[in-house]
KEDO-932118 format. One record per residue (C-alpha): residue in three letters; chain; x, y, z. Coordinates in steps of 0.02 Angstrom, whole numbers. Each point is the difference from the previous one (the first is absolute). Example, Ala and Ser with C-alpha at 12.3 -4.5 7.8 and 13.67 -1.06 7.14 Angstrom:
 residuo cadena     px     py     pz
     ALA      A    615   -225    390
     SER      A     69    172    -33
//
This chain:
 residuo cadena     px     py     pz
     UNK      A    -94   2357   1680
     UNK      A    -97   -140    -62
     UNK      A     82   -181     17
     UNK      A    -51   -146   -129
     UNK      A      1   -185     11
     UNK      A    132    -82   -124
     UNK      A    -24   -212     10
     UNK      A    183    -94    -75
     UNK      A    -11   -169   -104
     UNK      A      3    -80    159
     UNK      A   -153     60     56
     UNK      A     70    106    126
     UNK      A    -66    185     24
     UNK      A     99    167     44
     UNK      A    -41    170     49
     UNK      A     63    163    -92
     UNK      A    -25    164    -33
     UNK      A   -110     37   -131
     UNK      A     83     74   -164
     UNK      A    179    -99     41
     UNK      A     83    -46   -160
     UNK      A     30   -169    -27
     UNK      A    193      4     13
     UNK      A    -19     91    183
     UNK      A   -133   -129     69
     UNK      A    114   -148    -60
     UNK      A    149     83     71
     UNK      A    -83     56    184
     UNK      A   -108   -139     10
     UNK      A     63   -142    -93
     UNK      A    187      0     -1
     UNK      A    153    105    -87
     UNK      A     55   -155    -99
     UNK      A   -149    -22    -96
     UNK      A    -21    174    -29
     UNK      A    176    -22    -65
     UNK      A    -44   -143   -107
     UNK      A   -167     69    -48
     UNK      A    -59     30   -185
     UNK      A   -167     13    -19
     UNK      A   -178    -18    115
     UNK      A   -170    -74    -26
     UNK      A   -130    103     97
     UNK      A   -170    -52    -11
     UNK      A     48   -103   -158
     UNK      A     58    146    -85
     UNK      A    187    -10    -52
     UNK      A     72    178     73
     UNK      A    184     78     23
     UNK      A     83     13    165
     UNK      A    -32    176     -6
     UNK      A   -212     -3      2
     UNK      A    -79     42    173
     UNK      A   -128   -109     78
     UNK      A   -160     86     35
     UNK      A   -102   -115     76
     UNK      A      7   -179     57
     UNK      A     66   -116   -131
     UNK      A    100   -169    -35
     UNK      A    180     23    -45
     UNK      A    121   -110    -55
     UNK      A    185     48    -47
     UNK      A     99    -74   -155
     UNK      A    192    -23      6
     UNK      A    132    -44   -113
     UNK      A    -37   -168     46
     UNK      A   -168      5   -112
     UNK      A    -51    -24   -162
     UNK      A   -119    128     -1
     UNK      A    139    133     66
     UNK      A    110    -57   -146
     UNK      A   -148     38   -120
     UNK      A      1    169     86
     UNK      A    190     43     -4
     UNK      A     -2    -35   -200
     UNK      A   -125    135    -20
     UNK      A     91     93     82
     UNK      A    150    -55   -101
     UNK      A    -93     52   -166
     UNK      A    -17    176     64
     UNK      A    188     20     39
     UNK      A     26    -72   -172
     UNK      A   -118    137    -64
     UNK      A    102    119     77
     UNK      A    146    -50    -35
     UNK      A    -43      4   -209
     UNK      A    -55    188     34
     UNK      A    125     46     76
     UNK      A    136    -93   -133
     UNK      A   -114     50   -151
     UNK      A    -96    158     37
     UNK      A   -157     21   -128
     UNK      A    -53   -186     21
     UNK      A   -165    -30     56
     UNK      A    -59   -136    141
     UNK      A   -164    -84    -36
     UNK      A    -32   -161     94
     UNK      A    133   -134    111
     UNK      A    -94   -117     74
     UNK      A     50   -136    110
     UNK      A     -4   -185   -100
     UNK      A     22   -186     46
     UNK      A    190     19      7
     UNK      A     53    162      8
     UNK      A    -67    168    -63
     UNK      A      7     88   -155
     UNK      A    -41    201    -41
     UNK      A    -27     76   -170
     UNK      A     85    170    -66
     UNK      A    -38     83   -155
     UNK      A    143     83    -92
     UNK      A     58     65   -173
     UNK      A    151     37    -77
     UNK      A      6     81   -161
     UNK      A   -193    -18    -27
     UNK      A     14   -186     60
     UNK      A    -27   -130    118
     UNK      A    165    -23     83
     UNK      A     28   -157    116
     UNK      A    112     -7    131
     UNK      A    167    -76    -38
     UNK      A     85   -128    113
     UNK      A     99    141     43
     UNK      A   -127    113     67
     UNK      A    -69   -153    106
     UNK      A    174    -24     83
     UNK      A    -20    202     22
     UNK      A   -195     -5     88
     UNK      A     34   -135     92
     UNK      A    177     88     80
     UNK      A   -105    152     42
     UNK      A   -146   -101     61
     UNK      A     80    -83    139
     UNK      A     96    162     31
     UNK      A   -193     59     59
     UNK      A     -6   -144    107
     UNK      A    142     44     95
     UNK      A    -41    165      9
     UNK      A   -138    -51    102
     UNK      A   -159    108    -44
     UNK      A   -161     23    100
     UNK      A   -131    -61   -102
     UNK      A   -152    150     32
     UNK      A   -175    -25    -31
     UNK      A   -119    147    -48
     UNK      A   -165     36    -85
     UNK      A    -49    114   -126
     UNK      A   -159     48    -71
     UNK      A      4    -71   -205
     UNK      A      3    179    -81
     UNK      A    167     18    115
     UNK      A     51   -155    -76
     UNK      A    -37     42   -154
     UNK      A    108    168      7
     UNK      A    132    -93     53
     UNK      A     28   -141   -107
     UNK      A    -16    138   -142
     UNK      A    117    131     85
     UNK      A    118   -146      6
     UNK      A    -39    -57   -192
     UNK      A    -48   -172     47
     UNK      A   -136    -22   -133
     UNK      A    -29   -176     50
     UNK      A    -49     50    173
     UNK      A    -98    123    -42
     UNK      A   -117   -128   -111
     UNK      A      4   -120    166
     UNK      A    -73    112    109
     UNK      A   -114     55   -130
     UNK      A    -63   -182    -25
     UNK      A      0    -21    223
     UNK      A   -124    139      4
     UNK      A   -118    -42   -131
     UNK      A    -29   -148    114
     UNK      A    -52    114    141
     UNK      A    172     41     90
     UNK      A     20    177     74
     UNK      A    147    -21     83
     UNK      A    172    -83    -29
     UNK      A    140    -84     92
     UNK      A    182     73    -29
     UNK      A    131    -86     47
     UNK      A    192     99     30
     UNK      A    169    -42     17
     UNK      A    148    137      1
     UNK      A    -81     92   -151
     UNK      A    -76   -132    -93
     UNK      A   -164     14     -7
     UNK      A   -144   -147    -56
     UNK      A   -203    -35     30
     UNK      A    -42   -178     71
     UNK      A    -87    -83    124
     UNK      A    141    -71     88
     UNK      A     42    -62    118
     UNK      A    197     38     -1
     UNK      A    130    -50    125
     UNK      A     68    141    134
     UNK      A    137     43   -104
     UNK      A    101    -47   -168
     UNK      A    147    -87    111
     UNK      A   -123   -143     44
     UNK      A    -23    -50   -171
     UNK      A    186    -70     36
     UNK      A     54    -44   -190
     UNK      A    -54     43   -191
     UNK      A     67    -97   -147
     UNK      A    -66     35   -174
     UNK      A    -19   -157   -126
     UNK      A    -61     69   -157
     UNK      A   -108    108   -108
     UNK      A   -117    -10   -115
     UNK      A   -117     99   -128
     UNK      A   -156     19     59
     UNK      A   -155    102    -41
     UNK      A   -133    119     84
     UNK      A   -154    -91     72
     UNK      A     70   -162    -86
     UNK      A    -82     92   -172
     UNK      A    123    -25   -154
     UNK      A    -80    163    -59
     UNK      A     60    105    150
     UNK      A    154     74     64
     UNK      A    161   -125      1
     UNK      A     74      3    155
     UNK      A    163    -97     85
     UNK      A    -12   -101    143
     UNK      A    114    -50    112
     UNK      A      4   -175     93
     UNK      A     75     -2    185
     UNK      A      4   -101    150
     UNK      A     49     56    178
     UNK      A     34    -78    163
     UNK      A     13     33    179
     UNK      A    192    -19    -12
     UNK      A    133    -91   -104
     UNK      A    -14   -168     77
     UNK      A   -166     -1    -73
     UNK      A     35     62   -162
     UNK      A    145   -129    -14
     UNK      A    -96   -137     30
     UNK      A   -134     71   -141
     UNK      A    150    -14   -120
     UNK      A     58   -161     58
     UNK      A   -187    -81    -31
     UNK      A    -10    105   -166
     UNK      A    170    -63    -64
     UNK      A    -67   -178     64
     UNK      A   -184     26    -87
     UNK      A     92     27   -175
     UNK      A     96   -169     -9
     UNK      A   -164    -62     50
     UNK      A    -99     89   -127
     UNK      A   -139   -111    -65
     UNK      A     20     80   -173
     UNK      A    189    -48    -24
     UNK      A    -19   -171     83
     UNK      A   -148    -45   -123
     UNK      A     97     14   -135
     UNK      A    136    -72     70
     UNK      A    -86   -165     39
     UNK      A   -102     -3   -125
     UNK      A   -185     32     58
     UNK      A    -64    160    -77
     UNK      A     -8    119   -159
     UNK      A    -76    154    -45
     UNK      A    -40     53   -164
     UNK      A    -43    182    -55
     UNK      A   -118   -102   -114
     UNK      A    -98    -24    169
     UNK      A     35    128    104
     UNK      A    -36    -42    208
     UNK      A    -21   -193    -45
     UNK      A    128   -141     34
     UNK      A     47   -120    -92
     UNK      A     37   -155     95
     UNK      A    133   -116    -48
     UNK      A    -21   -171     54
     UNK      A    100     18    122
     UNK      A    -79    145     85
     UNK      A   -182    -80    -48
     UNK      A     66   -150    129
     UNK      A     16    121    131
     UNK      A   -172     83    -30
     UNK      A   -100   -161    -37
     UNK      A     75    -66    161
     UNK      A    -51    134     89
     UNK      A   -175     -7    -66
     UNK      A    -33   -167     25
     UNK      A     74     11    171
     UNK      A   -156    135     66
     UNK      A   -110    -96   -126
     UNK      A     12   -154    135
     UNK      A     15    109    143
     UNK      A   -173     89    -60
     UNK      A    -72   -156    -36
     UNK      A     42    -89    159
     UNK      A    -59    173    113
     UNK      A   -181    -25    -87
     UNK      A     36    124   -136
     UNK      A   -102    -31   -186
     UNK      A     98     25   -160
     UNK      A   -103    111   -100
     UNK      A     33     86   -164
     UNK      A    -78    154    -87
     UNK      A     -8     99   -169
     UNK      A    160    125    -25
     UNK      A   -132    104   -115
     UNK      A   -122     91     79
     UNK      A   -149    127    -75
     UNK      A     16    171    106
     UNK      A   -156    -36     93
     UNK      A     99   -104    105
     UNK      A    138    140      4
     UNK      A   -156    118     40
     UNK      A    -87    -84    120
     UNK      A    179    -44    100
     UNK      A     63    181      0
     UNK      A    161    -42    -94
     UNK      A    -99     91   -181
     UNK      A     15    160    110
     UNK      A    146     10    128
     UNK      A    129   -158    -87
     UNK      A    -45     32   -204
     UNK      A    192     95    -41
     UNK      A     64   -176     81
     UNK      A   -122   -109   -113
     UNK      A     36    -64   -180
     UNK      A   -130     37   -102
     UNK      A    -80    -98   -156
     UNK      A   -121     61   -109
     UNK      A   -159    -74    -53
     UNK      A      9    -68   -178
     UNK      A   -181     58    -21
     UNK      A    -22    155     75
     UNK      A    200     65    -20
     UNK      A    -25     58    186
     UNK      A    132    -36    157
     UNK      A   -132   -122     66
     UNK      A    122   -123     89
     UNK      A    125    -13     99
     UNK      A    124   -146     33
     UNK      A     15    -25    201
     UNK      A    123     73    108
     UNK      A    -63   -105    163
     UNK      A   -100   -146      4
     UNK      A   -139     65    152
     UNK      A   -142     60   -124
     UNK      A     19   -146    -93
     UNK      A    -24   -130    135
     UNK      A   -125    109     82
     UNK      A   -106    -19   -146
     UNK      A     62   -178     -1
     UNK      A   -105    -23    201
     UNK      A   -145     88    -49
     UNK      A    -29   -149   -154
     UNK      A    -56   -111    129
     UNK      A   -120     -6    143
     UNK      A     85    -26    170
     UNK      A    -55    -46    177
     UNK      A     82     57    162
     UNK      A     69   -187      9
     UNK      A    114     15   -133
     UNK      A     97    152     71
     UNK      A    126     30     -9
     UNK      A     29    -47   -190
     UNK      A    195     34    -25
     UNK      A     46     71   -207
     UNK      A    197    -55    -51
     UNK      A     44     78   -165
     UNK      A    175     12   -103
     UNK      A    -74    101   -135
     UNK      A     84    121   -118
     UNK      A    -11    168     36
     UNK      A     59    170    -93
     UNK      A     10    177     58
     UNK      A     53    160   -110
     UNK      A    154     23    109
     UNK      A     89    154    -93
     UNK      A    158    -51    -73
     UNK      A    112    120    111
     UNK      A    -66   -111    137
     UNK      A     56   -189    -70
     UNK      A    139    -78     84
     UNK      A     47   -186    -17
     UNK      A   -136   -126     86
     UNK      A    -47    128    141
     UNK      A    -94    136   -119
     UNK      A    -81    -83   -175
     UNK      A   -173     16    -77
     UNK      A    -37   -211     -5
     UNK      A     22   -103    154
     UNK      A   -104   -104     95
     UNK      A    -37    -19    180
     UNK      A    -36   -121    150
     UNK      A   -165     74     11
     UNK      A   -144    -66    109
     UNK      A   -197     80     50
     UNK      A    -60    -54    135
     UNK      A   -206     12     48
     UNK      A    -32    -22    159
     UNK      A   -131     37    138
     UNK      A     36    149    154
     UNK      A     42   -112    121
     UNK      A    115   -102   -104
     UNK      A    130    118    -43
     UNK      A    101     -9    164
     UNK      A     43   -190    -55
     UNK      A     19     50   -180
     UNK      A    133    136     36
     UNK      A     89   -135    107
     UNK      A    -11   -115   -117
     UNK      A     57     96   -124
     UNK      A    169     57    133
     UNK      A     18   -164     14
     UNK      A     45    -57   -165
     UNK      A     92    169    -36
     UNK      A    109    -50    132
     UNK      A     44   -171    -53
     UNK      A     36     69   -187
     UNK      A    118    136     64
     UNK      A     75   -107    130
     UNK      A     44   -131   -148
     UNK      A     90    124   -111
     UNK      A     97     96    155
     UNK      A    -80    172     -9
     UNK      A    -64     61    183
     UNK      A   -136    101     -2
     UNK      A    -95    159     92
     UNK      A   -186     51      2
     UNK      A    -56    186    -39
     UNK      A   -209     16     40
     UNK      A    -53    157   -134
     UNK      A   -166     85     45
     UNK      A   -119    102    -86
     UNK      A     50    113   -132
     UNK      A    -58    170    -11
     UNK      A    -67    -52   -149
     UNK      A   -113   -148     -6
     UNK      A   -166    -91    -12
     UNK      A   -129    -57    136
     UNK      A    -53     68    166
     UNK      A    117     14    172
     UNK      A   -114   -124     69
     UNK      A     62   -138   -123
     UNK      A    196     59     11
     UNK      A    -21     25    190
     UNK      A    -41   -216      0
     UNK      A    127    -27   -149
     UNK      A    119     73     79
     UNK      A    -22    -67    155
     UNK      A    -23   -172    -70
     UNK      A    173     -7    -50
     UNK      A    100     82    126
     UNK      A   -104   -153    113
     UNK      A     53   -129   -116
     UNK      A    193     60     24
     UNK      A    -16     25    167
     UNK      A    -89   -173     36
     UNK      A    154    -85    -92
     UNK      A    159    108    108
     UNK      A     56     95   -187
     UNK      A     76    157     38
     UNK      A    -45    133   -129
     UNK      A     14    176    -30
     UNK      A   -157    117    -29
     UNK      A     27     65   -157
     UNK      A   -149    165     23
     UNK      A    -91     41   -165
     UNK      A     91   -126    -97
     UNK      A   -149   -110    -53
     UNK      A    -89    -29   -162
     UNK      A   -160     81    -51
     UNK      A    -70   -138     25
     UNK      A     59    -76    163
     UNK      A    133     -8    117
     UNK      A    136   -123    -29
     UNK      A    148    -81     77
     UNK      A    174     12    -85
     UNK      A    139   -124     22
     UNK      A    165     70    -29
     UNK      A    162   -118     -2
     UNK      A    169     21     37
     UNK      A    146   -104   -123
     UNK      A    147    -49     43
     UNK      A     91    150    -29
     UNK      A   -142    129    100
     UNK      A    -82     62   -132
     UNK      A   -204     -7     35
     UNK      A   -117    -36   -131
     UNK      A   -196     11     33
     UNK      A    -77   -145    -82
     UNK      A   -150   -110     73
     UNK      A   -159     97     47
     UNK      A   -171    -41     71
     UNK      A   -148    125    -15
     UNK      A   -164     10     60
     UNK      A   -117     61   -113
     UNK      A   -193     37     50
     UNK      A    -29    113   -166
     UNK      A      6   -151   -137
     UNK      A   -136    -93     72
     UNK      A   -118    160    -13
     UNK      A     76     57   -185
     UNK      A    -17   -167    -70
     UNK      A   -148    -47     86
     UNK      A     57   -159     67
     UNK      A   -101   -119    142
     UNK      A      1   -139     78
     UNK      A   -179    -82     87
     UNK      A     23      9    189
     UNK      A    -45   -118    136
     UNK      A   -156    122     20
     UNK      A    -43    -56   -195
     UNK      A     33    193    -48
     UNK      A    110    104   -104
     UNK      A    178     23     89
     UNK      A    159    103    -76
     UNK      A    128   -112     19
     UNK      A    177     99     31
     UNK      A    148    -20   -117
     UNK      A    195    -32     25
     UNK      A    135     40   -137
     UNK      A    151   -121     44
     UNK      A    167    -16    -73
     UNK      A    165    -58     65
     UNK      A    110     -2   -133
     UNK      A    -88    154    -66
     UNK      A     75     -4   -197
     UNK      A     80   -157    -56
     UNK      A    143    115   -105
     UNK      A     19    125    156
     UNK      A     26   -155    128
     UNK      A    124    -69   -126
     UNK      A    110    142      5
     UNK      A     10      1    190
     UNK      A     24   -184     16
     UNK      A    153     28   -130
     UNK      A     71    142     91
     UNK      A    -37    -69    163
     UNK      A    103   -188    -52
     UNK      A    123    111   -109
     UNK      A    -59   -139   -129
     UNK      A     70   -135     90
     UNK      A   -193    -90     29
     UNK      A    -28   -141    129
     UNK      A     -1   -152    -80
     UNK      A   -204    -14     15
     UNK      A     18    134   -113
     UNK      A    166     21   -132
     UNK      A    -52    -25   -180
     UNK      A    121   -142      6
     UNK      A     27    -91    157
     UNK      A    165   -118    -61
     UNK      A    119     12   -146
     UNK      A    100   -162    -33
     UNK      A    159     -2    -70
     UNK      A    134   -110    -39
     UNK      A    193    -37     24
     UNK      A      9    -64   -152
     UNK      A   -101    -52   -169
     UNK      A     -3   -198     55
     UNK      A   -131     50    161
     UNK      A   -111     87   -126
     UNK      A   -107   -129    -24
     UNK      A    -43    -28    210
     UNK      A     -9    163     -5
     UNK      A   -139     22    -97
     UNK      A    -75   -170    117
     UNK      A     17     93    144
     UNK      A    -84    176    -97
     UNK      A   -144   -116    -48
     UNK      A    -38    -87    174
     UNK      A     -4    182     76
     UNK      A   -101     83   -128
     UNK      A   -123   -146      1
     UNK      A    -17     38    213
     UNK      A    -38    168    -55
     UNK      A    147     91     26
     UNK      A     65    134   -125
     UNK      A    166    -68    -58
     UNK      A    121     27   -147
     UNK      A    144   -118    -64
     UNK      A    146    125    -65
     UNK      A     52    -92   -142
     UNK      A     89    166    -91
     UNK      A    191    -48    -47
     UNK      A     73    132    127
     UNK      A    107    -66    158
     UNK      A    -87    -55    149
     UNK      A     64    151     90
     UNK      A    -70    114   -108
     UNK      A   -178    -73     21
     UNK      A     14      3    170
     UNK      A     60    178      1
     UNK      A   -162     32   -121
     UNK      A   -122    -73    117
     UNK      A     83     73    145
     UNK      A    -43    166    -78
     UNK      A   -178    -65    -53
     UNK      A    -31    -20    145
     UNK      A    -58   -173     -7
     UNK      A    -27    -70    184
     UNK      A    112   -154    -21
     UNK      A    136    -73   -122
     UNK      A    -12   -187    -22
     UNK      A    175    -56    -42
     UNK      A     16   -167    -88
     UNK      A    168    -96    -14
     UNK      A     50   -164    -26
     UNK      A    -16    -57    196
     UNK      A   -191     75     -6
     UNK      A    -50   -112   -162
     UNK      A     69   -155     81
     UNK      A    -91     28    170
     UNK      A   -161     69    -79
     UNK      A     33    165     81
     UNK      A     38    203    -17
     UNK      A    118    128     77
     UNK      A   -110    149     60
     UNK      A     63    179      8
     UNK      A   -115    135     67
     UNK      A    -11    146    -82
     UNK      A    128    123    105
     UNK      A    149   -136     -3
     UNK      A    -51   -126    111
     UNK      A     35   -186    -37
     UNK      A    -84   -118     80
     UNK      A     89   -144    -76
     UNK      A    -30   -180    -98
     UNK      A   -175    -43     70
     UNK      A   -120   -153    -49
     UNK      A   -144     46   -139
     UNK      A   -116    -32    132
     UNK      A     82    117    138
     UNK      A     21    134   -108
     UNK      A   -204    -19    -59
     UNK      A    -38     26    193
     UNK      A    106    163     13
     UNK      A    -93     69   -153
     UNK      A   -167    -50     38
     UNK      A     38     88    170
     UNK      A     81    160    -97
     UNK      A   -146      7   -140
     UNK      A   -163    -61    119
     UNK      A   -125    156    -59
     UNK      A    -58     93    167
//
């Protein structure tokens, strides 16, 4: 028998016979206890189950429990069992889709009772979930087979699953002759996998909700019922999910701004805030804050048109593949959809660089913007300051020539990492490649893509290769952040775009005197001012450092005679700068403090009778403690220290 050559992660090679499943070479040649722990492989780059042979020498690399990509895995599996487990509840309702999302998984039924839709009741849940997690402990092989698609077909329709039956129909339209079925006990589905060796690793399935939903996202189609879950490698895990979930809803941004005051929505305006001045306080500071930090990294305030004629739209690709996202205006002569109001600012300032003339000596020529944007978000899809239709963004272009962009991606890291560093949140780096989809030659994405994963590896960032993830355009890195409670959010981004220069037909004069493309960076670290918001409010739980609370002091009295230093001492602070209110309502002093305390105001500046006659205050952080009488001037050094900007 034939052997092949199988090299580990580490580089290391090892013989084996050719045609060994996966599972048996990690077992006989690796170790019992990762085949034990194993979920998943990678051979060659291809995601496989434990249960594919290897042919012919390949790369492998196993995925436990102890990976995020095996916990991706073990909730499509999970979405499966839950299939099952509806079947085998509520015979005569049909699976369509369950996919695997951000934080859990979700499959859609469709289902009729008396003629109608018929959602599942919270009943039914507690009833799916039982039997679901009674298939995990069964522990089930999953088994993976192929079929031709007319054997497909005949089966989905034998079974009654109409649905299916359209899916395959659609898979081999695009070319498909043969399908992937995936098996466990009797249930039966078609995807491309991979699963985990049985349903017992999935470990744990708990359901959260469901929802109306409809076939193909069309309004006009089939409703169906979906049915939110989560899973986890065992109960530990799952406990600690509910422990951050319970945490993430006293933090919710929503509640808290309105709450404290810095936020409204209006069905009047639906997906746009409307910023108190309280909450403007927190979003001008944060604007100004990157407007110096811009400014003193080289950047150029620029600002462009929010109207645009659908040339630009044309000519920038957006007319074709981003139009359903676009607002629209007509043209008051011709009555035509002629404009569009812009959703990004990158068309707009690369028309901006191509006004001018420029010479290789003034690269690289850094764009800042805070413009207003809007995009057609559905309505289903609005939630709070982290999914609306008008924000505005940190947003930067940056022009540069080839050899420049190693420095500009540092550069760029650089000030990322002092922003992020400022307001807590660590971060990770994921490098996405080329999409299947997507503009330009290999030759350009081959030296994109290389230019970046040099400029990370230059600077010691660890990242993780996100494979296909890219824009059309480019590849990009993505900066994801962890709060303090665990959650990750993916916020700043820096892509490398060769395409724009060539669409927009932008130059620069070269140190040869010719023609040159220069090459284009789309920056942002906050990404949308809104979206950052609602993470710095959930990440704080509302209770801002000093720098940045809407109100940095309250000052409040013992009794009506201090009023008047009171409002001395108010005055000398707000003239340094400092956001500070006198309390001057006719409610006890315990009260106010109690009211500030749950303002969350970062310090309470007591005045009594002993403060007036030594020209001082009696400071309380916000939290309880008191830091006692303290000199006017003392107390100015603590809260110049407390509210210095970054």
């Amino acid at each position: 028998m034939s052997s092949v050559s199988i090299t580990l992660p580490d580089g290391s090679k090892k013989e084996a016979s050719a045609g060994i499943s996966v599972a048996d070479f990690v077992k006989n040649h690796i170790g019992p206890g990762l085949a034990k722990a194993a979920v998943f492989a990678r051979l060659d780059g291809q995601d496989v189950d434990l249960a594919r042979t290897i042919d012919a020498d390949a790369s492998l690399q196993i995925f436990t429990s102890k990976n995020a990509e095996a916990l991706e895995v073990a909730r499509h599996d999970a979405a499966h069992i839950v299939a099952d487990a509806v079947q085998q509840l509520f015979p005569g309702t049909q699976v369509t889709i369950g996919p695997v999302i951000e934080d859990g998984f979700y499959y859609d039924f469709y289902r009729e009772k008396l003629g109608k839709p018929a959602p599942f009741t919270p009943e039914e849940l507690e009833q799916i979930e039982k039997r679901a997690n009674e298939i995990i402990a069964a522990d089930l092989p999953f088994k993976r087979s192929e079929i031709s698609a007319d054997e497909a077909v005949a089966l989905f329709r034998a079974k009654g699953e109409d649905f299916k039956v359209e899916i395959v129909h659609d898979i081999v339209a695009k070319g498909a002759k043969t399908l992937t079925l995936y098996a466990h006990g009797e249930w039966t589905d078609f995807c491309l996998g991979p699963h985990g060796p049985s349903t017992g690793k999935v470990g744990i399935i708990k359901l959260l909700s469901s929802s109306g939903a409809y076939w193909r996202g069309d309004h006009t189609k089939a409703q169906l019922q979906r049915i939110y879950g989560i899973s986890f490698f065992d109960k530990k895990g799952l406990e600690a999910w509910q422990k951050q979930r319970e945490e993430a809803a006293k933090r919710d941004h929503r509640r808290l701004g309105r709450e404290l005051d810095l936020f409204h929505f209006h069905p009047i305006a639906p997906g746009a805030a409307f910023w108190t001045p309280r909450g403007t306080v927190i979003y001008q500071t944060l604007s100004d804050w990157m407007r110096r930090l811009t400014r003193e990294d080289g950047y150029m305030e620029i600002k462009t048109p929010l109207l645009f004629n659908k040339a630009l739209w044309i000519k920038s690709g957006h007319w074709d593949k981003y139009q359903e996202n676009m607002f629209l205006v007509k043209d008051s002569d011709s009555g035509e959809l002629d404009y569009g109001v812009k959703p990004m600012n990158c068309p707009s300032h690369h028309v901006y660089f191509s006004l001018g003339k420029h010479s290789y000596r003034e690269l690289p020529m850094r764009f800042h913007t805070q413009d207003v944007l809007h995009r057609n978000e559905a309505a289903g899809a609005l939630g709070g300051l982290t999914r609306v239709r008008q924000f505005a963004q940190d947003d930067a272009h940056i022009y540069c020539r080839e050899d420049q962009i190693d420095e500009e991606v540092a550069r760029f890291v650089r000030l990322l990492d002092r922003v992020y560093n400022a307001v807590g949140l660590k971060y990770e780096a994921k490098l996405s490649t080329r999409p299947e989809q997507r503009l330009g030659a290999d030759e350009l994405w081959d030296r994109a893509e290389g230019a970046l994963r040099k400029s990370l590896e230059s600077m010691k960032v660890d990242y993780e290769l996100k494979p296909g993830d890219g824009a059309f355009y480019g590849p990009k890195i993505d900066f994801v952040v962890s709060d303090s409670i665990g959650r990750k959010w993916q916020l700043g981004t820096v892509q490398l775009d060769y395409i724009a220069a060539e669409r927009f037909d932008l130059s620069y004069v070269g140190e040869d005197n010719k023609e040159h493309r220069p090459v284009v960076l789309h920056r942002a670290i906050f990404g949308s001012f809104e979206r950052f918001i609602a993470i710095l409010i959930e990440h704080y739980a509302g209770d801002f450092p000093a720098w940045l609370a809407p109100v940095q002091a309250v000052v409040v009295t013992v009794a009506d005679r201090q009023v008047e230093y009171a409002r001395k001492v108010t005055a000398e602070l707000s003239a340094l700068g400092f956001r500070v209110e006198c309390d001057e309502r006719g409610l006890s002093m315990q009260k106010k403090i109690r009211e500030a305390e749950l303002a969350k105001v970062p310090y309470v500046l007591v005045i009594g009778d002993r403060e007036v006659e030594g020209n001082a205050v009696a400071p309380r952080r916000h939290g309880g403690e008191d830091l006692k009488s303290m000199p006017m001037s003392t107390f100015l050094e603590v809260l110049g220290k407390d509210a210095r900007i970054p």
